[in-house]
C-alpha positions as CSV (number, residue, x, y, z in Angstrom):
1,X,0.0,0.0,0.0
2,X,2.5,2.5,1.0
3,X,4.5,1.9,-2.3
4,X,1.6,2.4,-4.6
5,X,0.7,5.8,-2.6
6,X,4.3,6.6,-3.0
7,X,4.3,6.9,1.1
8,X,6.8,5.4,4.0
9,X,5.7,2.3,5.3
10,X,4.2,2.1,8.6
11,X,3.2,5.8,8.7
12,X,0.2,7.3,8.9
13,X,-1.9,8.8,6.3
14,X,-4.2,11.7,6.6
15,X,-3.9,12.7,2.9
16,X,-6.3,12.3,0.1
17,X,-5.0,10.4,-2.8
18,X,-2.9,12.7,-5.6
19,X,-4.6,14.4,-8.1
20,X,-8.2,14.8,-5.7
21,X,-8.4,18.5,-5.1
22,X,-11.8,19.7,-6.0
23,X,-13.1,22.5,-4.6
24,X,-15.4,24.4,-7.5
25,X,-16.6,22.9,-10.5
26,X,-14.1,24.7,-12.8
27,X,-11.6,22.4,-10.9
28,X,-13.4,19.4,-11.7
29,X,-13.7,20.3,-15.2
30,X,-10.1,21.1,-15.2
31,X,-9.1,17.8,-14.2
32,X,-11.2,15.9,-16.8
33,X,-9.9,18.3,-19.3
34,X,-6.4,16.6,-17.9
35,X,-7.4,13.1,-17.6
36,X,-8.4,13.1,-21.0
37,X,-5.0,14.8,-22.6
38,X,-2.9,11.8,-20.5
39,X,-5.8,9.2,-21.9
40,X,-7.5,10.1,-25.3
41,X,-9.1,7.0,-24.9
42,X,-10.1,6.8,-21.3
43,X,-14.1,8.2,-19.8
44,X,-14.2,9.8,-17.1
45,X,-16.4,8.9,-14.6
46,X,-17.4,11.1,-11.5
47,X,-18.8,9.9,-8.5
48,X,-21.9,11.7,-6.3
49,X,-23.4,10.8,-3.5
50,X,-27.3,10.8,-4.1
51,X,-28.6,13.5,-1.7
52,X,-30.9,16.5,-2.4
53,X,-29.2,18.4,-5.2
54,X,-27.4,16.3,-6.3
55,X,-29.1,17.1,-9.7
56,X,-27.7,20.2,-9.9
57,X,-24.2,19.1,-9.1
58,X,-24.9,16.3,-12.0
59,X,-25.7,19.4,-14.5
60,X,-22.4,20.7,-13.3
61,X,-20.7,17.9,-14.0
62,X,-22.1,17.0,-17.3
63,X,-21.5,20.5,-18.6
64,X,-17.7,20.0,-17.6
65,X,-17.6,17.1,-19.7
66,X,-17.7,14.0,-17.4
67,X,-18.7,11.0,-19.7
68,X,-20.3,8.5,-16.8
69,X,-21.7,9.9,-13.8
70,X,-22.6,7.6,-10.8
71,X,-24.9,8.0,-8.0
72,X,-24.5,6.1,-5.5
73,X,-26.5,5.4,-2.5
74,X,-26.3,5.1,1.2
75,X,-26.3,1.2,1.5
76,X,-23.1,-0.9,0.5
77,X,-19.3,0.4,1.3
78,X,-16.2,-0.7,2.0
79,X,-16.0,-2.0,5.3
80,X,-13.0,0.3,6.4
81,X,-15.0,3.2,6.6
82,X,-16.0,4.4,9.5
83,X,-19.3,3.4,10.9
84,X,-20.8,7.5,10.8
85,X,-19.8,7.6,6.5
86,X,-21.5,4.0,6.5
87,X,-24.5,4.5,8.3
88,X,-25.3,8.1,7.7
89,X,-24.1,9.4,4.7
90,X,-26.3,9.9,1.5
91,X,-30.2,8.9,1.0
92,X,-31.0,5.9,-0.9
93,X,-29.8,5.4,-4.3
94,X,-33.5,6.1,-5.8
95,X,-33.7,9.4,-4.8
96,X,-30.3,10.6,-6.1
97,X,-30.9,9.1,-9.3
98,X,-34.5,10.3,-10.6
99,X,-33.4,13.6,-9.7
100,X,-30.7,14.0,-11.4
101,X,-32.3,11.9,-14.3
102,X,-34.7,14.3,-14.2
103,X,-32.6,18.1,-14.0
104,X,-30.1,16.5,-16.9
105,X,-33.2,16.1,-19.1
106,X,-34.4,19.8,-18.1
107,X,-31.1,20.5,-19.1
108,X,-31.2,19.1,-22.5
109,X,-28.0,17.4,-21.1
110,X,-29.1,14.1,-20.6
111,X,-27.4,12.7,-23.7
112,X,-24.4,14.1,-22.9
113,X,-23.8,11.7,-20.2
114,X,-23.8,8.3,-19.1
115,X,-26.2,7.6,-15.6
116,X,-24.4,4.9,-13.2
117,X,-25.7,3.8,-9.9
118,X,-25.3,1.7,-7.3
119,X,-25.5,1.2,-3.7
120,X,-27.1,-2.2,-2.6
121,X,-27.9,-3.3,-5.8
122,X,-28.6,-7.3,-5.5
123,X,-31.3,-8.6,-7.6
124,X,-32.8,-8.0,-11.3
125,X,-35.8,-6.0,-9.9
126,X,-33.3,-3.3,-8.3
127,X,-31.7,-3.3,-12.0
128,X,-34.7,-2.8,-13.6
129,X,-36.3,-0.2,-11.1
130,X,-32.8,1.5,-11.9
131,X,-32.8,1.7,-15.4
132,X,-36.8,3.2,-15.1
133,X,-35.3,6.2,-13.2
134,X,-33.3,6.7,-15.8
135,X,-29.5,4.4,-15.1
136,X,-28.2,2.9,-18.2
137,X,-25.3,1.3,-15.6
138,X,-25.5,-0.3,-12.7
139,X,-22.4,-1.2,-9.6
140,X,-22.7,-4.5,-8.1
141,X,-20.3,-4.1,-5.5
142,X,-21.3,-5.9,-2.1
143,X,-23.2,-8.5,-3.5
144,X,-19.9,-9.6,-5.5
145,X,-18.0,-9.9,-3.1
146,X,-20.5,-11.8,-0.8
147,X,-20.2,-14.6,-3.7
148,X,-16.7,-14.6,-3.4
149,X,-17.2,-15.5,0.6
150,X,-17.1,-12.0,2.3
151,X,-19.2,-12.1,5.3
152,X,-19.7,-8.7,5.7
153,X,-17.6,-8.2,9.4
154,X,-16.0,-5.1,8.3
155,X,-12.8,-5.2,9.6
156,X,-11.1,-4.5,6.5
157,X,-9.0,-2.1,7.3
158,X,-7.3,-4.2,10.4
159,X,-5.9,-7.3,8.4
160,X,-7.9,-9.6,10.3
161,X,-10.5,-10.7,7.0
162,X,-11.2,-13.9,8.8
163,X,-12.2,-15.5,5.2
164,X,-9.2,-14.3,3.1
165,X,-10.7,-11.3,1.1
166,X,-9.3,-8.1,2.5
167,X,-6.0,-8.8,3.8
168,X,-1.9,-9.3,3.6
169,X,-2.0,-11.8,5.9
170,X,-0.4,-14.8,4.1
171,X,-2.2,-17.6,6.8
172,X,-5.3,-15.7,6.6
173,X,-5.4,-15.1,2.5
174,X,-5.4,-19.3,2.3
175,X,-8.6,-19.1,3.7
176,X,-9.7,-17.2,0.5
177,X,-12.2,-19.5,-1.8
178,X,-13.4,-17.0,-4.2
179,X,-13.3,-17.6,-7.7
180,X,-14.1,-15.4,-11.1
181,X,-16.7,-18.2,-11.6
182,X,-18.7,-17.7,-8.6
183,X,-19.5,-13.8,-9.4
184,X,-19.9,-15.1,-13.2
185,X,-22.8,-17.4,-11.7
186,X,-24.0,-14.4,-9.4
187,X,-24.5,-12.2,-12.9
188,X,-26.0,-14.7,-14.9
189,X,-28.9,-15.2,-12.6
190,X,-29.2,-10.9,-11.6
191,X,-29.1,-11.5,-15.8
192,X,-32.0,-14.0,-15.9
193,X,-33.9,-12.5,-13.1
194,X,-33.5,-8.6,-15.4
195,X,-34.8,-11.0,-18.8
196,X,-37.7,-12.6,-17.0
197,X,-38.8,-8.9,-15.5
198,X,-38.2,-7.6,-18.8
199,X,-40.4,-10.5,-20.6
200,X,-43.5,-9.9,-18.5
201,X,-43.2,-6.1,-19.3
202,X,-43.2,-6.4,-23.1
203,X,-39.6,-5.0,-23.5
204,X,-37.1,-6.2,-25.8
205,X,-34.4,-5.0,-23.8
206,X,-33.3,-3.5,-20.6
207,X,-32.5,-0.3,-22.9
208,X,-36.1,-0.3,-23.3
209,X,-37.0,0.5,-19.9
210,X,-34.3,3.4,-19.4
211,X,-36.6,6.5,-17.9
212,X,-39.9,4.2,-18.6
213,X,-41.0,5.8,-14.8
214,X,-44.7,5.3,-16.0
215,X,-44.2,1.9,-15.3
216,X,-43.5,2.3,-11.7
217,X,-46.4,3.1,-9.0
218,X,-45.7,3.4,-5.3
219,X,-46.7,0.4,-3.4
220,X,-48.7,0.8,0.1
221,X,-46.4,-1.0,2.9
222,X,-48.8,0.1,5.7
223,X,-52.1,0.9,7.0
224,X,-53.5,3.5,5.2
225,X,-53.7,6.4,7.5
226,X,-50.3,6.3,8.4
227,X,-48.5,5.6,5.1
228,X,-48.6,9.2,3.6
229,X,-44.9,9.4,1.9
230,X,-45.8,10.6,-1.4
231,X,-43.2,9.3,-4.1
232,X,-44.9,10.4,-7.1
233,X,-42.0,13.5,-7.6
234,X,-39.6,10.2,-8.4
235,X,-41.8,9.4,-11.2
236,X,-41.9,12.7,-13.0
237,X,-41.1,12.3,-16.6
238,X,-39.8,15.4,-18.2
239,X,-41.1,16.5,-21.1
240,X,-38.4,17.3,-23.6
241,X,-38.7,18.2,-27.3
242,X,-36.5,15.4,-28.5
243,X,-36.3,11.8,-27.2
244,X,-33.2,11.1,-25.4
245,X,-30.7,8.9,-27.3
246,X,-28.7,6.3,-25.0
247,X,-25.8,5.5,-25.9
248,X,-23.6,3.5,-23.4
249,X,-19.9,4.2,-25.1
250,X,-20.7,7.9,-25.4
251,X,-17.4,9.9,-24.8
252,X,-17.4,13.9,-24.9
253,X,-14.4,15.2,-26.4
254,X,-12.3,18.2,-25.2
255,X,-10.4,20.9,-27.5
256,X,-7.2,20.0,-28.5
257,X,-4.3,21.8,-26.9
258,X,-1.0,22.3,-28.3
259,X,-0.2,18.4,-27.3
260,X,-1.7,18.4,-31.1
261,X,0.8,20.5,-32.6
262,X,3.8,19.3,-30.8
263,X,2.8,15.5,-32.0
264,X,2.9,16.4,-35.3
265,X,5.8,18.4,-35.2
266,X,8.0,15.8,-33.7
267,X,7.1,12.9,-35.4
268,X,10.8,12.2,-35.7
269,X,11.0,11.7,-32.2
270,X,7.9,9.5,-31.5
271,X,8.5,7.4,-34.7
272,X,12.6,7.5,-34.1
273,X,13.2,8.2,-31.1
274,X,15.3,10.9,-32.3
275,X,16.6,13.9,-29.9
276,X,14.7,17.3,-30.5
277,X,13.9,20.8,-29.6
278,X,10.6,22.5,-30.7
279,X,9.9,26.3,-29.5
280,X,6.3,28.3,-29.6
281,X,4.6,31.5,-28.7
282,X,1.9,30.5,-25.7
283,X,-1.2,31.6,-24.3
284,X,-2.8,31.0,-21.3
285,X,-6.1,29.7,-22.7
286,X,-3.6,26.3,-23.8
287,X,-4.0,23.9,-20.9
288,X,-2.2,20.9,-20.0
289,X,0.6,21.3,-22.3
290,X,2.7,18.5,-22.3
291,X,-0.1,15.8,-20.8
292,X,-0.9,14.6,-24.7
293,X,3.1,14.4,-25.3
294,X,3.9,12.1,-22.4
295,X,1.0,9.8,-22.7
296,X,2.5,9.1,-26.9
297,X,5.8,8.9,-25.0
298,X,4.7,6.1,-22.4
299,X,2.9,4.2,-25.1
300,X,5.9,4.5,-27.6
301,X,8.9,4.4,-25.0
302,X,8.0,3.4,-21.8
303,X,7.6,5.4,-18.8
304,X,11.8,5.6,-17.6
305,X,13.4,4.9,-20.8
306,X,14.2,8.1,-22.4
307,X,16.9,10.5,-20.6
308,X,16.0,13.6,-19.7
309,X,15.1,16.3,-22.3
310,X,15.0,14.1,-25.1
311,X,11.9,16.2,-26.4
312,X,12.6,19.6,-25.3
313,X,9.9,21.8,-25.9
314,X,10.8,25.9,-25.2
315,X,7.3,28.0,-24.6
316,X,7.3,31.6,-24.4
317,X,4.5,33.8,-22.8
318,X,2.1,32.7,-20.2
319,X,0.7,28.9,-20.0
320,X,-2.9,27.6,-19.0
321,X,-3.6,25.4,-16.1
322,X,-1.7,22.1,-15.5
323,X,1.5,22.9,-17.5
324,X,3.2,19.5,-17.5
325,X,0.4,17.8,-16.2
326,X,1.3,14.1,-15.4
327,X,4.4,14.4,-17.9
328,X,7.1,11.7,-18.3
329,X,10.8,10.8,-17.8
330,X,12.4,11.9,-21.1
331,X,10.0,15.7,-21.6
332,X,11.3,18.9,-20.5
333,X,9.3,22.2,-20.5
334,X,11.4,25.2,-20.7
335,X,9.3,28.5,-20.5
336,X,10.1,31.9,-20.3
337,X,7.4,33.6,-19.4
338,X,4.7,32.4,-16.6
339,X,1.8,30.0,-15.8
340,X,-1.5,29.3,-14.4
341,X,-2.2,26.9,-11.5
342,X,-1.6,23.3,-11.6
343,X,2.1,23.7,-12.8
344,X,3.4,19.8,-12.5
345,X,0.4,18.1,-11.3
346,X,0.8,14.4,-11.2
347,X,4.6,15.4,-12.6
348,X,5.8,11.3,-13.0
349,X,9.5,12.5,-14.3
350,X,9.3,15.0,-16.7
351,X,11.4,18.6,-16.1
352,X,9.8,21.9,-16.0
353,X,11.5,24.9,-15.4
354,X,10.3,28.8,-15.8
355,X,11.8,32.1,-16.0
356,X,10.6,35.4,-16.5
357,X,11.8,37.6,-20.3
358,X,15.0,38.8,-20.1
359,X,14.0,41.9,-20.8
360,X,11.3,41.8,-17.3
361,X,12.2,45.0,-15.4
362,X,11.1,43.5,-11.4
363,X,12.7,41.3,-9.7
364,X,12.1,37.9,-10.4
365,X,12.6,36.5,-6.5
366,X,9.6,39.1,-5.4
367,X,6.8,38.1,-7.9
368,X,4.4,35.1,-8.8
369,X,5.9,33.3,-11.8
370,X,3.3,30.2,-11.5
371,X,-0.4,29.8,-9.8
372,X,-1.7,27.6,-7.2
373,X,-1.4,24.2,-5.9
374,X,1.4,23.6,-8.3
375,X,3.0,20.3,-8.2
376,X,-0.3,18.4,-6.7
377,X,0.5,14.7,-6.4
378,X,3.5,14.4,-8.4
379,X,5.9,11.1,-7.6
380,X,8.9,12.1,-9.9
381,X,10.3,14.7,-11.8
382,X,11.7,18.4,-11.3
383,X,10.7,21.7,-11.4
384,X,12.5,24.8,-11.0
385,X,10.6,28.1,-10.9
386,X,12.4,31.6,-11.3
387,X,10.0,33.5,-9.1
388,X,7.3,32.6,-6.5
389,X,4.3,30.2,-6.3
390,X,1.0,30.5,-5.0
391,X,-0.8,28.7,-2.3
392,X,-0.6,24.9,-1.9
393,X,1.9,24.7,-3.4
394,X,3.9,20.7,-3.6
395,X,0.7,19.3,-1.6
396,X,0.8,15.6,-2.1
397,X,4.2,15.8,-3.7
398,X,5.2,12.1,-3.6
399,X,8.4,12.2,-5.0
400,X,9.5,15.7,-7.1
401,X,11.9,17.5,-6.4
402,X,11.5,21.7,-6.6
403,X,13.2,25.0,-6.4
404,X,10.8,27.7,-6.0
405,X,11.5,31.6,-4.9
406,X,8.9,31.9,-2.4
407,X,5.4,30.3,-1.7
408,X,1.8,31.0,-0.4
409,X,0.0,29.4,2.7
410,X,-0.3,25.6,2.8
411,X,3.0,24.6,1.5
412,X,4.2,21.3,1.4
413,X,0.6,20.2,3.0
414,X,0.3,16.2,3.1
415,X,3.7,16.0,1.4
416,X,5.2,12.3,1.4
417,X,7.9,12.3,-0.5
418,X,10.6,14.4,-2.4
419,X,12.7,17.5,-1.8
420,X,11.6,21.0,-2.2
421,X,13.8,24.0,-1.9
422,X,12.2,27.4,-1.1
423,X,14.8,30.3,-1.4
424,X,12.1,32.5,-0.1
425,X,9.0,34.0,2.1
426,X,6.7,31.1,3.0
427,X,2.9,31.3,3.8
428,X,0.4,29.9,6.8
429,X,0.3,26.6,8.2
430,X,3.7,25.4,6.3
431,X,4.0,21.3,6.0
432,X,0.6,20.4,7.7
433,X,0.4,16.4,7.3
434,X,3.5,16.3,6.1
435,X,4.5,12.5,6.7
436,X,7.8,12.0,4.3
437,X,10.3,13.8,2.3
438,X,11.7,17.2,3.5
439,X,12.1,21.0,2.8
440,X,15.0,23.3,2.3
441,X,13.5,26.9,3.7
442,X,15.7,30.2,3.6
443,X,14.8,32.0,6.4
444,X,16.8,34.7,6.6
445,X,14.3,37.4,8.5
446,X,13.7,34.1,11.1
447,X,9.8,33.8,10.9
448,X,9.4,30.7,9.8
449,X,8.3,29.0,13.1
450,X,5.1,31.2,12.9
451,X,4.3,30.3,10.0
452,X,5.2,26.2,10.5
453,X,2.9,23.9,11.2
454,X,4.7,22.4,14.7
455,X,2.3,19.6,15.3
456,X,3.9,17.8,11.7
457,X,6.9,18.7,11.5
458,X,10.0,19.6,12.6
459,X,13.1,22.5,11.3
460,X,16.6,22.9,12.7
461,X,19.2,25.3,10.9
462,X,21.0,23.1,8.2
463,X,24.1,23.9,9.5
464,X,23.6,21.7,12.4
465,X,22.4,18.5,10.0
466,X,24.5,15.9,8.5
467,X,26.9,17.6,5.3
468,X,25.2,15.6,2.8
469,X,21.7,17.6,3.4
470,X,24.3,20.9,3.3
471,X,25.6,19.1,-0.1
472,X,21.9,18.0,-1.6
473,X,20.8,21.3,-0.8
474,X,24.1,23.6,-2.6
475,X,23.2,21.2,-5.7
476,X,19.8,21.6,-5.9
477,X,20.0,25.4,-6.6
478,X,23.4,24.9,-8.5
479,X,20.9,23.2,-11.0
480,X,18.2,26.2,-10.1
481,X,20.8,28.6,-11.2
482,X,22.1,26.8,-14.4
483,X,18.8,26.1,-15.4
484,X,16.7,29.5,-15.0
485,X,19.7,32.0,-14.3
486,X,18.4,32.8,-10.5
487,X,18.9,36.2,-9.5
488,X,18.6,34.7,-5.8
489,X,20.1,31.1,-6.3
490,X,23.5,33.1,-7.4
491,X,23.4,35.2,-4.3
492,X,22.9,32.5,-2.0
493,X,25.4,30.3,-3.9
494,X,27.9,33.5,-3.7
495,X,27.9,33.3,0.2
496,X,27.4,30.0,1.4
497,X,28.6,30.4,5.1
498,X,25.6,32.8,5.7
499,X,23.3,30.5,3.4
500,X,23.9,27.6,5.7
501,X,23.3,29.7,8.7
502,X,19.7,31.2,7.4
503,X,18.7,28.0,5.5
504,X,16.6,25.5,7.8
505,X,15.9,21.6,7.2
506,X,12.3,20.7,7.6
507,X,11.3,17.4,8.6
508,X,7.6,15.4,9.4
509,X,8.0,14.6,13.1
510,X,6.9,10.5,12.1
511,X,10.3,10.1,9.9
512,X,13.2,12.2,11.0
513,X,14.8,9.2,12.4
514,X,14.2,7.4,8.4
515,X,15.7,10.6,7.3
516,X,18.5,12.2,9.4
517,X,19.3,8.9,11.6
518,X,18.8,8.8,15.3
519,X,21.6,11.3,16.5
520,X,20.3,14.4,14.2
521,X,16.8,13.5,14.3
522,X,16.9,14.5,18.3
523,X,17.3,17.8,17.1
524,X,14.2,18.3,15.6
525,X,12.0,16.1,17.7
């Protein structure tokens, strides 16, 4: 677990997983808009909980250009959450799902999109009451696994699975008996049970009965002057002036960005394999530069096997969102200019490194030179930035390394893995959840410790830490320097006594020892 989330084993996680940072809509669409540059061939499917309104989150989501979207219900789970998410989070899966059946159609919007529920889903009259409020898929989650032998005891998250399903436990996984047959034989008769249901209907098909509400009535369950739930408002059928067309492999696409150009432009390289250098004029309404790249590279090359800056493409003026987004081992972005938020997120190797015109009259080392929550879940790479970032910036960084000139509240939040430099003025609440890699900070005004966050980590002068921090450190802006001619990386460089002195090491409390050893890890304990 802790090598697939890029984390130190044995330490706790309190972090999201990378690339989950969606707090408005335009961030959601954002990161479809990215997912679908790394995979032209993927949907993108986003998950809502069914609660009132979630139909006008659905609209949302459709108009940002989702492909599936899946309600799902307050029944069903994983057993490893905790009992309050379980037992009280959501309303039932019916609910959810006619209204948001119902505002996409209002919408005209319902075609756009493919409707997905689940959430105790277990025999062909839930799949065929689903597909009347409008689903054309359906999750089968629980039920599945019960076929396989789960008994539902939900300690999955303590390795104790008593019949083998959710655990690492070698003497416990022989106990597993679950075969791909078993949840073949559970299909085929939620299969037969949807045909027979489908046969006394009259419908050819379970496509058929997709919105066909007026084949639903509410069924008394008690006496008569006590049952007064009216669920007629689930049954609505919205008029629209052109029948809704289902198709289940329905994929939106997105505008190209200059991935497009760059492909054709180094078809040498993608065919060959041949070393080259491409430059262009950018604007900032070109997004995820690089992401369309470094998914031909990985299918072509391989993830690791090209050497750095194989493709090296030069932009000049200011990049949209997610510059470099998930880019590979072998890519390097050079851009004089600036960019939007996003810089690096997901960064899996490639190098990305900024600088402001030659010809700029402020000082680089006092302005923004890229946005927010730069380098969001990345697990390899480098990025060097001539200038300042904004807020969040290397949150979830699981691996990167970074030189930045300054940095907004947040920095370093939920960090894992890596090494960032900041030759500058951090913000608020510096390294909260931090659980692995560490930070260089320059200090030199000495504020840093109201800014830190005290209860995560832990920052001594790097003076006092073991030479070959002092040493990782002097290279990491010798490349900073070399790379984006730093104003402020040649100053420090110049005088490196004082450097040391005003330069602390910042380390998460749960892994100094992993990182310093046990004499210098006293020191920041």
């Amino acid at each position: 677990i802790a090598k697939n989330r890029h984390a130190t084993p044995g330490v706790t996680l309190i972090s999201p997983p990378p690339h989950q940072d969606i707090y408005s809509i335009e961030d959601l669409a954002q990161l479809i808009y990215d997912l679908k540059q790394i995979n032209p061939d993927a949907r993108v499917c986003v998950k809502l909980v069914a609660r009132s309104g979630v139909g006008t989150i659905a609209a949302g989501v459709a108009k940002a250009k989702a492909d599936i979207i899946l309600i799902a219900g307050n029944v069903g789970g994983t057993g490893a959450s905790p009992q309050t998410s379980i037992k009280h989070a959501g309303l039932p899966w019916e609910m959810g799902l006619a209204e948001a059946h119902q505002v996409l159609s209002l919408n005209n919007l319902r075609d756009k999109v493919t409707l997905r529920t689940d959430g105790g889903l277990r025999t062909g009259r839930d799949i065929v009451i689903a597909a009347m409020l409008g689903a054309e898929e359906y999750g089968i989650g629980t039920a599945s696994l019960v076929a396989m032998g789960c008994i539902m005891v939900r300690q999955c998250h303590s390795n104790t699975c008593p019949v083998g399903v959710c655990t690492q436990d070698p003497e416990l996984i022989r106990k597993f008996t679950g075969t791909a047959d078993k949840v073949v034989n559970l299909m085929s008769f939620i299969a037969e049970d949807v045909r027979r249901i489908l046969a006394e209907l009259g419908l050819r098909s379970l496509d058929h009965a997709i919105g066909r509400t007026d084949l639903l009535a509410q069924v008394s369950r008690g006496a008569a002057h006590l049952d007064d739930l009216d669920l007629n408002p689930l049954l609505v059928q919205v008029d629209t002036d052109e029948p809704v067309r289902y198709e289940p492999t329905r994929r939106e696409p997105v505008p190209d960005t200059l991935d497009a150009q760059i492909l054709r432009d180094a078809e040498p390289f993608f065919s060959r394999g041949e070393k080259m250098q491409l430059q262009y004029g950018v604007k900032n309404v070109q997004r995820a530069i690089g992401a369309r790249a470094s998914s031909t590279i990985v299918r072509q090359f391989g993830e690791t096997e090209l050497a750095e800056g194989r493709l090296h493409i030069r932009l000049e003026g200011s990049a949209g969102q997610s510059l470099g987004a998930f880019s590979v081992q072998g890519l390097t972005l050079d851009v004089t200019g600036d960019a939007n938020d996003y810089v690096g997120k997901g960064l899996s190797g490639a190098t990305i490194q900024l600088r402001p015109p030659a010809s700029a009259q402020f000082v680089a080392a006092d302005n923004t030179i890229i946005g927010n929550t730069c380098l969001y879940g990345a697990t390899s790479g480098r990025l060097f930035a001539a200038g300042r970032a904004g807020v969040r910036f290397a949150v979830r960084n699981s691996g990167a390394d970074a030189v930045v000139e300054g940095c907004g509240a947040n920095g370093c939040e939920y960090m894992t893995g890596g090494k960032v430099a900041i030759i500058g003025p951090v913000g608020d609440n510096f390294g909260a959840g931090m659980t692995g890699g560490y930070a260089f900070v320059w200090d030199t005004d000495g504020v840093f410790e109201k800014v830190a966050n005290p209860e995560s980590i832990g920052w001594r002068s790097l003076a006092e830490m073991p030479e070959e921090h002092a040493a990782t450190y002097r290279g990491m802006l010798e490349d900073h320097r070399e790379r984006t001619g730093s104003v402020r990386a040649d100053t420090l460089l110049k005088d490196w006594e004082r450097t040391l002195a005003d330069t602390l090491m910042v380390v998460p409390r749960e892994v100094a020892v992993h990182i310093l050893g046990r004499k210098a890890a006293k020191l920041v304990a």
